[in-house]
C-alpha positions as CSV (number, residue, x, y, z in Angstrom):
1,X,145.2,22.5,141.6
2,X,144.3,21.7,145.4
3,X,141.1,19.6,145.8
4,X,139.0,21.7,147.7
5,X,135.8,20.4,149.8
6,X,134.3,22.1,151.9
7,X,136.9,25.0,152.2
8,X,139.4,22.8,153.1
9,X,142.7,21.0,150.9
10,X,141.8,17.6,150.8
11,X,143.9,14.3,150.6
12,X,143.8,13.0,146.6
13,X,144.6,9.2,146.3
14,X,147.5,8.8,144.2
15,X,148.5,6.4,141.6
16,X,151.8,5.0,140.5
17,X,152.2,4.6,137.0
18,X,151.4,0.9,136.6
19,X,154.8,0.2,134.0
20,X,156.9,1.0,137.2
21,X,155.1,-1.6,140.2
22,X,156.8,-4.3,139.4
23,X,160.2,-3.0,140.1
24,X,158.9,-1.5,143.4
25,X,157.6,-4.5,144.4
26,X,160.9,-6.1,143.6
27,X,162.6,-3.6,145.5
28,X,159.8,-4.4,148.3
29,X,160.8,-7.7,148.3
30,X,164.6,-7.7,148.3
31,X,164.3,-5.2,151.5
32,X,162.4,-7.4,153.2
33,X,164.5,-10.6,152.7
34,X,167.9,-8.2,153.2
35,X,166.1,-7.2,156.5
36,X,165.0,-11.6,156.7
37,X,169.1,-12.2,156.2
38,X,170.7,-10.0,159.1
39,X,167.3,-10.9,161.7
40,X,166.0,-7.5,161.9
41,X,163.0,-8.5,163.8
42,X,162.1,-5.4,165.3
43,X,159.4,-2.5,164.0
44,X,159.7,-0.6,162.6
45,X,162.2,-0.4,160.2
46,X,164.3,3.1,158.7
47,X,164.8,3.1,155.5
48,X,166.7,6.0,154.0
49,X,166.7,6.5,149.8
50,X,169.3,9.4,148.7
51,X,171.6,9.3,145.3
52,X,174.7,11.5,144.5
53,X,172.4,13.8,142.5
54,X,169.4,15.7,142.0
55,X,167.1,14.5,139.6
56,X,168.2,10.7,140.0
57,X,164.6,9.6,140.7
58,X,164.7,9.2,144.6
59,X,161.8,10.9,145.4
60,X,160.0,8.4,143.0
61,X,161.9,5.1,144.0
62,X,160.8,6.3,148.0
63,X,157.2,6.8,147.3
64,X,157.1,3.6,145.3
65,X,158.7,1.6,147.6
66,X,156.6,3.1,150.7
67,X,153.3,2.4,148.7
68,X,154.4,-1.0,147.7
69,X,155.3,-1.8,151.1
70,X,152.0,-0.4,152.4
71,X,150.0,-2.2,150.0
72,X,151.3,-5.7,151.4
73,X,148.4,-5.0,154.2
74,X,151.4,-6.2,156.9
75,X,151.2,-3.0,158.8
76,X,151.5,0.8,158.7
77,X,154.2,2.2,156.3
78,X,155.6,5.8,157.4
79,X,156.9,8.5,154.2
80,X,159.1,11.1,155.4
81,X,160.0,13.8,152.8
82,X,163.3,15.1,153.9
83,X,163.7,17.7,150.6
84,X,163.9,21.0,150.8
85,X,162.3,21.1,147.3
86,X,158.7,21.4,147.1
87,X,156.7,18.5,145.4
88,X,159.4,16.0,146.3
89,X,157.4,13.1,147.7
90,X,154.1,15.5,147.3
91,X,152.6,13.4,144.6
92,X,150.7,11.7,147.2
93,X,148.6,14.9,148.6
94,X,147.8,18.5,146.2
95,X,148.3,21.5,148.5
96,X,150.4,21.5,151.9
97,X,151.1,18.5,154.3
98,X,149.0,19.2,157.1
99,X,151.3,16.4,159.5
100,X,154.4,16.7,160.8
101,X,157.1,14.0,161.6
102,X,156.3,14.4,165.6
103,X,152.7,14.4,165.1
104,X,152.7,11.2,162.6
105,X,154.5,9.3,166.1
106,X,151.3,9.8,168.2
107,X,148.4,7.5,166.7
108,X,145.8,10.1,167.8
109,X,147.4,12.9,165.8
110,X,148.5,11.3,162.9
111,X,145.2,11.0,160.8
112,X,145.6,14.1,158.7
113,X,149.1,11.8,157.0
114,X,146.9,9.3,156.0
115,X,146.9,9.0,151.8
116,X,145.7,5.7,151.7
117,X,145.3,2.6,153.6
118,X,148.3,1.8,155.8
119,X,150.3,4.7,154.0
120,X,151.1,8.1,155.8
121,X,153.1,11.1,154.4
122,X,154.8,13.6,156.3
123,X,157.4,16.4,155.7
124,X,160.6,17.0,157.9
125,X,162.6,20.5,157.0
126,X,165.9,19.7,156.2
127,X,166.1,23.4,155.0
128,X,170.0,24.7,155.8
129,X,168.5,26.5,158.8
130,X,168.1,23.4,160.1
131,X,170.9,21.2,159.0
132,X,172.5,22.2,162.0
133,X,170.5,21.2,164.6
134,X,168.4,18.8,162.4
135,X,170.8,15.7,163.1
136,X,170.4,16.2,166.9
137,X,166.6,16.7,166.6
138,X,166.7,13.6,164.5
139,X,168.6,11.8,167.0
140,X,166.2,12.4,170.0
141,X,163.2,11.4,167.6
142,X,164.5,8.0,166.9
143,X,163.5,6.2,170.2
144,X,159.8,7.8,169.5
145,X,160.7,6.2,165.7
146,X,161.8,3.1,167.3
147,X,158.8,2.8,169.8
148,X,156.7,3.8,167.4
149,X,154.0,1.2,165.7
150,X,155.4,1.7,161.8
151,X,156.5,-1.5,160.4
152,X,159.4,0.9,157.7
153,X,159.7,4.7,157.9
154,X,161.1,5.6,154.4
155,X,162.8,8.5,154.5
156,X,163.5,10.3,151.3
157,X,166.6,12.4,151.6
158,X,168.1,15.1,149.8
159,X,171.4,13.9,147.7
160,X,174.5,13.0,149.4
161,X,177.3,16.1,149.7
162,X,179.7,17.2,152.2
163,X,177.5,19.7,153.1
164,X,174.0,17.9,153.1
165,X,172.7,16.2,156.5
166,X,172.2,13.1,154.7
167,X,175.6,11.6,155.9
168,X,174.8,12.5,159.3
169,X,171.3,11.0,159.5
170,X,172.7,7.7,157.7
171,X,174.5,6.5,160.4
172,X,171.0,6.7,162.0
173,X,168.8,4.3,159.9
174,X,168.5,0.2,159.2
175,X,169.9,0.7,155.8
176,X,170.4,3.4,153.1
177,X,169.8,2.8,149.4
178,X,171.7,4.8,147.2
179,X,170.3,5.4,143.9
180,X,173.0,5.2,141.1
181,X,171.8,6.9,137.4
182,X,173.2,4.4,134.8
183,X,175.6,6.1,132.6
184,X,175.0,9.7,134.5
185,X,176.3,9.0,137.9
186,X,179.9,10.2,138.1
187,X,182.0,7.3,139.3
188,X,184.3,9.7,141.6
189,X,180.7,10.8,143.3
């Protein structure tokens, strides 16, 4: 159920099951020396997260990692929910995003992504209406990413297929984590 105040949906703080910070921080931590290692100096930084599968946990590892990298107080951490699926990345906020990925690049507009300090959600349709034009909206956006004043935009993609635009947008980001189910994800895939 929506938190409602004053007739309105309202931002809900979020929290992160405590068993599982520790490995997001890790994660936190070997991104940033990966990013150290090649002297990626510039902000911000695109992150994508996919797997080969639904149900592999991206969604999860994306939000964790964006928190986690939010909570180191260095600077301003951008979520972008690429799913098609509602709820993906919507742990942070009950009810609708009320912030899209063009608004969230304009400081003035981007208040409504806020979820907690230094942490900002937004949703991007990836919907197969849009997987056609989505990779060349997504390439005119990334000079407004670049310029923008994010330290890492995470982007939590939908699963890697010949037909999703995941492969497409890859090509686009800093570096793509692909998350592997143990015993589950099908070596071929």
């Amino acid at each position: 159920e929506p938190a409602v105040e004053n007739g309105r949906l309202e931002v809900v703080a979020w929290k992160l099951d405590s068993l599982l910070n520790p490995f997001y921080d890790a994660l936190r931590d070997r991104l940033m020396v990966y990013f150290e290692s090649i002297n990626l100096t510039r902000k911000p930084k695109l992150v994508a997260v996919t797997s080969t599968d639904k149900g592999s946990g991206v969604s999860t590892i994306a939000s964790g990692l964006a928190a986690s990298l939010s909570e180191t107080g260095d600077g301003r951490v951008l979520l972008v929910d690429m799913n098609v699926e509602r709820g993906s990345a919507q742990q942070f906020i009950r009810g609708e995003t009320r912030c899209q990925l063009d608004d969230a690049l304009v400081s003035e507009k981007r208040d409504t992504a806020l979820v907690q300090e230094n942490l900002y959600v937004v949703r991007e349709d990836s919907s197969e209406k849009l997987q056609r034009v989505l990779p060349k909206r997504f390439a005119s956006l990334v000079p407004k990413l670049k310029a923008s004043d994010y330290d890492y935009i995470i982007f939590d993609m939908p699963p890697v297929s010949h037909t999703s635009v995941t492969s497409r947008l890859a090509g686009l980001m800093d570096t793509t984590l692909l998350v592997i189910e143990s015993e589950k994800t099908d070596r071929d895939a």
